[in-house]
N, C-alpha and C positions, 0 to 999 in steps of 0.2 A: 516553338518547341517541336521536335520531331515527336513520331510516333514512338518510338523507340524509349524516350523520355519518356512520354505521357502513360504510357505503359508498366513503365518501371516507377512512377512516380503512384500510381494508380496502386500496382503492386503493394508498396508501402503501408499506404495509408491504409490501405483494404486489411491487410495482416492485421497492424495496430488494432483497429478497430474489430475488428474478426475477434483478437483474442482480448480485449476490453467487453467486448459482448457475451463472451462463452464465460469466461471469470463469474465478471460481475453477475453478469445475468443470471446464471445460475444460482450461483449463490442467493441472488433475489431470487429466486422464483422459488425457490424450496424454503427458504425462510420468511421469505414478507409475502408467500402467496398459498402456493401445496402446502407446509406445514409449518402455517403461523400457527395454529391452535395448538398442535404437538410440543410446536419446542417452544411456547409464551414461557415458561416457566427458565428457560436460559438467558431471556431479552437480559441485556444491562438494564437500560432503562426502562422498565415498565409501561411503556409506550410506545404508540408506533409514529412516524414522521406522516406531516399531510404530504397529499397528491403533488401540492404547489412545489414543496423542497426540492422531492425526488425529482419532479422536472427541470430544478433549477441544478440540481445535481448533475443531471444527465446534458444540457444545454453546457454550460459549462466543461463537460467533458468531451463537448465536440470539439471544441477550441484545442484544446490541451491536444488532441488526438493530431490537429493540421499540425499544431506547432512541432510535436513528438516529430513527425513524420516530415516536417523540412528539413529539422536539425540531423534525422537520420539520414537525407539524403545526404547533404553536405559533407558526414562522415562516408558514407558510400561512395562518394564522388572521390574524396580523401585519400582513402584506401585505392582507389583507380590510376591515382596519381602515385603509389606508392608512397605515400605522403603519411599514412598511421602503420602501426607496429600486426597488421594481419600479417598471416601466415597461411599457407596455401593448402597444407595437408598436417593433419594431425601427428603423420609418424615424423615430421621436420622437427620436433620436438617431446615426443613420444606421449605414450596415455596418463602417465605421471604428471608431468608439469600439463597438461592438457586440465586435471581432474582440480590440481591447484592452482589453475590461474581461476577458474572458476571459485574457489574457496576467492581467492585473491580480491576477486571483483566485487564478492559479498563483501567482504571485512570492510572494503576502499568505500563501498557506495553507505552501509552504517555508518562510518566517520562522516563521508561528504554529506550523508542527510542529516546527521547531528548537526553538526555547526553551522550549517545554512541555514537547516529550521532555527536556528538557535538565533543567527542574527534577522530573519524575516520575522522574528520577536520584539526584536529592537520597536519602539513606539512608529518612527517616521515608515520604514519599510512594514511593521504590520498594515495599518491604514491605508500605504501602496499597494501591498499585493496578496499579504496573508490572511488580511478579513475574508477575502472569498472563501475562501475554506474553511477558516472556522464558523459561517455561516451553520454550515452542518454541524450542530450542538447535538442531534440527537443523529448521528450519521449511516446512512446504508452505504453499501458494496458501490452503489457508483458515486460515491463521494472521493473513491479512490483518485479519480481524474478530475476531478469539481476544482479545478485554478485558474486564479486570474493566470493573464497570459504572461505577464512576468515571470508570474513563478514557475509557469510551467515552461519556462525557458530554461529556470533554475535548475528543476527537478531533470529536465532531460540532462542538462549539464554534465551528468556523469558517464553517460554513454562518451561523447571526446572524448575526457578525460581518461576513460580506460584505454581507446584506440589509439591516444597519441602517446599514452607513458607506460603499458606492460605489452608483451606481445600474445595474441589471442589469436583464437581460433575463430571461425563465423560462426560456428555451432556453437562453443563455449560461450559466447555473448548473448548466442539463442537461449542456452538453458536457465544464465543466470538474468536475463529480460523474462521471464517464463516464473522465475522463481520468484523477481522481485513485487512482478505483477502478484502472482496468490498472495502473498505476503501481506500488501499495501492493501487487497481488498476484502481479505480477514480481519486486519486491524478494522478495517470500519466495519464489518460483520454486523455489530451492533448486539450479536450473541457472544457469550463467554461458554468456549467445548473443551478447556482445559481441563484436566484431574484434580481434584484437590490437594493441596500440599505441592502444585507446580511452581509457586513462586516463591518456593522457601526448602526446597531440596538443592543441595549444593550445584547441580551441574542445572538442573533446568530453569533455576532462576535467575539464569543468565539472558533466557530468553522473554521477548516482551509476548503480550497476548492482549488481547481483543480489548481486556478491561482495562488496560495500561495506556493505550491511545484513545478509547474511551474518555476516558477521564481527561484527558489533554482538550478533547474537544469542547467537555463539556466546562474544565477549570481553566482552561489556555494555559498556565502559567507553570506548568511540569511536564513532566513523559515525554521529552522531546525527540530518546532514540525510535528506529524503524523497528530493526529487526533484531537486533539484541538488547539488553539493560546494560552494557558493561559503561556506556560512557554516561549514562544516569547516573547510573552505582556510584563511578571516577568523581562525578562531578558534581553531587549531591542535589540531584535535578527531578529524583524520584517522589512524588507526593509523597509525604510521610504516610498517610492511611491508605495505599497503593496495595501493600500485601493484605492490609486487613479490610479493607473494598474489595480484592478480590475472594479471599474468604469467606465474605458473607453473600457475597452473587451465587459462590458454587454453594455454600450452606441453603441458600433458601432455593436453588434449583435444586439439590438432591431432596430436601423436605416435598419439592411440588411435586417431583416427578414421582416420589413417593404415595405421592395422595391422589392420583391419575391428575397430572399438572390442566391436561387439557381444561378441565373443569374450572381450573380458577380464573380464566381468560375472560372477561366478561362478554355480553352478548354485543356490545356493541364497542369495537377495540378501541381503544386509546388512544387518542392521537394528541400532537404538540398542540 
């Protein structure tokens, strides 16, 4: 392999992981480290994960990070070949269809992640490749990337898929990689920062939240969309006690955070 390669190959993986580390890490480090005792009173689950998970979390998310990063090249390579649908400069297609294919790629990668998660349910493929993930019953921020390597072949999957069938921009695929990433590592959050009345107001109960894939974790068996409810809603895949689970999380956080929540946190945190 030239330098050249090794370079651009280095490039990749270093990005990935770059912004796997700023996401996730943050988000840990302000919730499961700076201000666990502030926001105890937001936790879904009134506990916190041991040492042991999170590391299994993290270990596992190295994998997923090589594997992200091969499939990336391939498309990279792809595009070199003019072999996928890039485009060179943004005004070849103007700021318009620029801002929707970005909408585009959201809507495309909700459906793709619905019905894969949906058949990585299936008995034979959970026990292949989706046990790894539901490992994290009680899930942090770097459970985002926690795949057996199967799946994390699956889950890159969409990146092709956009390259060879809409025409994009490089940026546009930045912003919506960028978008999908917070996304994926709020749902495992493991805190619920929504308003109350979010998942029963006509437009915003459209979208899923923290408590939503929570509960998928902890029931397998519901909440399979990512970023929106609308194929749950369609397809009647929504835990029934879904809006009223997450009613009583925001109900007993606005009660703690009323009583100075920090106080209710015991002295010695909770763990699985």
């Amino acid at each position: 392999m030239s330098i050249e390669k090794i370079i651009e190959v280095s490039r990749v993986l270093l990005s990935i992981a770059g912004r796997y580390l700023v996401f996730a890490g943050a988000f840990y480090l302000f919730f499961y480290v700076w201000r666990k005792r502030a926001y105890w009173y937001a936790k879904i689950q009134q506990r916190y994960p041991e040492n042991k998970h999170i590391l299994r979390e993290i270990v596992y998310s190295f994998f997923t990070i090589l594997i992200f990063g091969a499939v990336i090249m391939l498309v990279i390579f792809a595009s070199k070949q003019h072999l996928t649908r890039i485009y060179p400069s943004i005004s070849d297609k103007g700021y318009a269809y620029y801002f929707l294919s970005i909408g585009l790629m959201i809507l495309m990668h909700d459906t793709y992640f619905y019905w894969t998660h949906r058949a990585m349910h299936w008995k034979p493929l959970f026990k292949l490749m989706h046990k790894t993930h539901h490992l994290s019953t009680n899930p942090t921020p770097f459970a985002a990337y926690a795949f057996h390597p199967l799946e994390a072949v699956v889950e890159i999957g969409i990146v092709p898929l956009i390259a060879f069938t809409i025409p994009y921009h490089g940026t546009a695929l930045t912003v919506f990689s960028l978008y999908s990433l917070l996304l994926n590592v709020t749902g495992h959050l493991g805190y619920e920062l929504f308003p109350q009345g979010f998942t029963t107001h006509k437009l915003f109960k459209w979208h899923n939240t923290s408590t939503h894939h929570n509960m998928h974790h902890r029931l397998v068996k519901c909440n399979y969309g990512l970023y929106f409810n609308i194929w749950d809603r369609l397809m009647g895949t929504n835990h029934p006690d879904y809006e009223k689970s997450f009613d009583q999380i925001v109900e007993k956080r606005k009660k703690a955070k009323g009583k100075e929540g920090i106080a209710l946190l015991p002295d010695e945190l909770a763990t699985e």
